[in-house]
N, C-alpha and C positions, 0 to 999 in steps of 0.2 A: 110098568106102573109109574105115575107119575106122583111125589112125595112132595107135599108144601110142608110149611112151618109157621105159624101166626106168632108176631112179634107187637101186640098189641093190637093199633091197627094196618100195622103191614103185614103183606104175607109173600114169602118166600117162596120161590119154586114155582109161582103161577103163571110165570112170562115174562115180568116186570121187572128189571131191575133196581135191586136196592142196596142202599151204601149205609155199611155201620162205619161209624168215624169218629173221633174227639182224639183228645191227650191218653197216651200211654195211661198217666196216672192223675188223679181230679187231683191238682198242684190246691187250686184254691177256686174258692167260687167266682172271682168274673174272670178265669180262664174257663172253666168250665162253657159259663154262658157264652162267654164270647166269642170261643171255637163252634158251641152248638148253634149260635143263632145264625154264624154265616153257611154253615152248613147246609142249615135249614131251609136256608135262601138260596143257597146254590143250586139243591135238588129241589126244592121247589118250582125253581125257573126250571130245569132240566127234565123236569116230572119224571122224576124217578121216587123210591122211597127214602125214609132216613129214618135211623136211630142212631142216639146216640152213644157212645161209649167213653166209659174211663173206669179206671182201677181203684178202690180206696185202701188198697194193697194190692204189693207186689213183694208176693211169698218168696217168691224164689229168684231172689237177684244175687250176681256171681256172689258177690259180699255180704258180710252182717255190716258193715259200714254205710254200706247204700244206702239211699233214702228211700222206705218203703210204701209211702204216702199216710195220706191222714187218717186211716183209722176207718173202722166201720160207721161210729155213728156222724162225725163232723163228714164224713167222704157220703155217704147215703143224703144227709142233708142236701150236699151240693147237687145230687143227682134229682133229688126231689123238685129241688129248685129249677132243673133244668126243663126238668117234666112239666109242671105244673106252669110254669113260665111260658114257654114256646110250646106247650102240646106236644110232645117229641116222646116218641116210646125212649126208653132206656135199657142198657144193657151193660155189666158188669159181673167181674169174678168172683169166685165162693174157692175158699179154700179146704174146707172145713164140712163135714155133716151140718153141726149146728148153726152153721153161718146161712143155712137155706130159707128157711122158714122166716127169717127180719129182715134178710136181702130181698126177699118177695112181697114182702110191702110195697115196695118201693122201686124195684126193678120191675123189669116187663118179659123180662130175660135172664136166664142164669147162665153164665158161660163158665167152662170146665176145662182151665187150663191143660196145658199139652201133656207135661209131665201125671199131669193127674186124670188121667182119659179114661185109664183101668178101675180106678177105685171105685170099687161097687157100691160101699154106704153113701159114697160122695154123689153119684149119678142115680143112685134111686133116693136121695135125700132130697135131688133138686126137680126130680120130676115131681115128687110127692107133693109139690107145691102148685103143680098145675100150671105155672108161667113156660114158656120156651126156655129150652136146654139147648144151648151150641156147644158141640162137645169138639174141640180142637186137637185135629188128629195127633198124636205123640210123633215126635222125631224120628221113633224109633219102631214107628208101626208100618203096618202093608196097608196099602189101602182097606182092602177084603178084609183084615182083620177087626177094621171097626163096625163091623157086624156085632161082636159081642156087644161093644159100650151103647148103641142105638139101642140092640134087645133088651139092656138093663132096664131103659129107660122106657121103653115100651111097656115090660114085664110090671110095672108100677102103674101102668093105666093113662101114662102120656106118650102121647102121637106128636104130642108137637115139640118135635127134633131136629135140628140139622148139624151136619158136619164145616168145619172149617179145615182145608190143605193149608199148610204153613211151612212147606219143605222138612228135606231128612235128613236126617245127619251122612256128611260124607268126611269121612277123614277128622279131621280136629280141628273146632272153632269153624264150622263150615257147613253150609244148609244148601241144598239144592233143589230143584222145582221139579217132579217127574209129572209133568200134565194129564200124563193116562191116569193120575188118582182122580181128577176131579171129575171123568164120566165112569168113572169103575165105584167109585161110592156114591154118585148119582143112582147108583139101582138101591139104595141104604137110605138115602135121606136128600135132602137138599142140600147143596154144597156151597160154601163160601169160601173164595181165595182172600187169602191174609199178603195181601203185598207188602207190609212193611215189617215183619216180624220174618218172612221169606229171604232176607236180601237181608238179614240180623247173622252179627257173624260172634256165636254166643262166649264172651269169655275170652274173646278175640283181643280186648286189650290186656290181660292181665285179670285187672281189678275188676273189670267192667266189660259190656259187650260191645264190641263194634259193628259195623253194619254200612251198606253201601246204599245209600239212599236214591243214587242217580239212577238205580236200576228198578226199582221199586214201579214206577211208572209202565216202564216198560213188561214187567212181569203182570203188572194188574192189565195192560191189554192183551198181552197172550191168554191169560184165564178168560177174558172177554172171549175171544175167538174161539173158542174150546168148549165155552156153554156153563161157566159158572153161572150160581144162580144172582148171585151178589157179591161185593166187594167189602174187603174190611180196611180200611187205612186206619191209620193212628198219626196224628197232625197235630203241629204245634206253633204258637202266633212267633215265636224264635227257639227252634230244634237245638239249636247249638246250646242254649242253657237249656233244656230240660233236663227235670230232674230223672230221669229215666227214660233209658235207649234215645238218647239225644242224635247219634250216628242214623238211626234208622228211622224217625217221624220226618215226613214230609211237612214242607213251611206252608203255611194255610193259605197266602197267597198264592200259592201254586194248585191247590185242591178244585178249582173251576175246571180250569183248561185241563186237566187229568182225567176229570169225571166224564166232562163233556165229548172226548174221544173214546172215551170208555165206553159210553152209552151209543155212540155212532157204531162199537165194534160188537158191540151187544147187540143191537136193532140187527145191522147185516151179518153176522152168523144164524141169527132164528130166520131170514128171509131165504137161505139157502133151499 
């Protein structure tokens, strides 16, 4: 059986591929746009799809000192702006039950961070809203077990689901990529590989996580070749200042020629 997901008006799973992308976290509004509208243009020439992403929190960073971004209502504004701006579905985190129902105003998408994959009020909170759920597999899950977190979200009266692979935990401060997840939860939902949060090496400095960015690339054409449905980067117009997972976003000048082989290794794996 073959599983889509509608992300406003993209839709996952149907052949096509699509790229969710922006900043780790919405720093401010013309990063926002400015990351979304090259985007926009990049997959626009490549005719593939786009949504955009950014966090207006980031719950779970190594520290309480980190910077967690700006907030639900001033971070959902920037997203708004983004939407309504370039016509660009949108998509962002809920950390929370409550957080579901004013994120869906305004998102197009609820995505359900990794650590939070299992919690059931959280994933039948965000289906109840009717928008697309991307529920991000746990570090610490099997593939095959995200059957339950899909069911919850089904069990609420939404179908439109999909999974993101983000690698597992192997040893301390260290994620690795098993690719038989991404056709073994393809029988569960549509699947999206996370190459920049894969190649995140969590807690890795101390204070903060590190993460190998040079491999990021290389990991999003391997999910190409294997049959993901879409790609997730997190990109930033200068990595090295951002204010979260600086080690792991890919620099925005580089997100063309990325995508573009991407989509050459997407086209020849479905031509097989």
């Amino acid at each position: 059986m073959t599983h889509t997901c509608r992300i406003g008006p993209v839709e996952i799973g149907a052949g096509d591929l699509v790229v969710i992308a922006g900043p780790c976290v919405a720093e401010d509004e013309s990063l926002c746009l400015t990351v979304a509208e090259t985007l926009a243009d990049v997959c626009g020439r490549l005719g593939v799809g786009y949504v955009f992403k950014a966090s207006f929190d980031k719950a779970n960073r190594t520290s309480a000192a980190s910077y967690r971004g700006p907030g639900v209502e001033e971070g959902l504004a920037y997203l708004r702006k983004v939407r309504d701006t370039l016509s660009v579905p949108v998509l962002t985190d809920i950390h929370t039950a409550d957080q579901a129902q004013p994120v869906a105003e305004v998102a197009d998408c609820l995505q359900i961070p990794a650590f939070l994959c299992r919690q059931t009020d959280l994933l039948v909170a965000a289906a109840k809203t009717g928008k697309g759920v991307n529920i991000k597999k746990g570090q610490f899950m099997a593939p095959w077990d995200m059957a339950g977190a899909v069911e919850k979200v089904r069990s609420a009266g939404n179908d439109n689901v999909m999974l993101t692979e983000r690698g597992t935990s192997f040893g301390y401060n260290r994620l690795v990529t098993d690719f038989r997840a991404i056709p073994q939860m393809q029988s569960l939902a549509p699947v999206i590989f996370d190459a920049t949060h894969s190649i995140q090496e969590p807690s890795g400095l101390g204070g903060s996580s590190g993460g190998q960015r040079h491999f990021a690339p290389l990991l999003a054409k391997a999910a190409m070749a294997v049959g993901a449905d879409a790609l997730f980067i997190e990109t930033h117009v200068d990595p090295d200042h951002a204010k979260s997972d600086p080690a792991c976003q890919l620099p925005l000048d580089q997100i063309a020629d990325v995508l573009a082989e991407c989509k050459r290794i997407f086209q020849a794996a479905r031509e097989q």
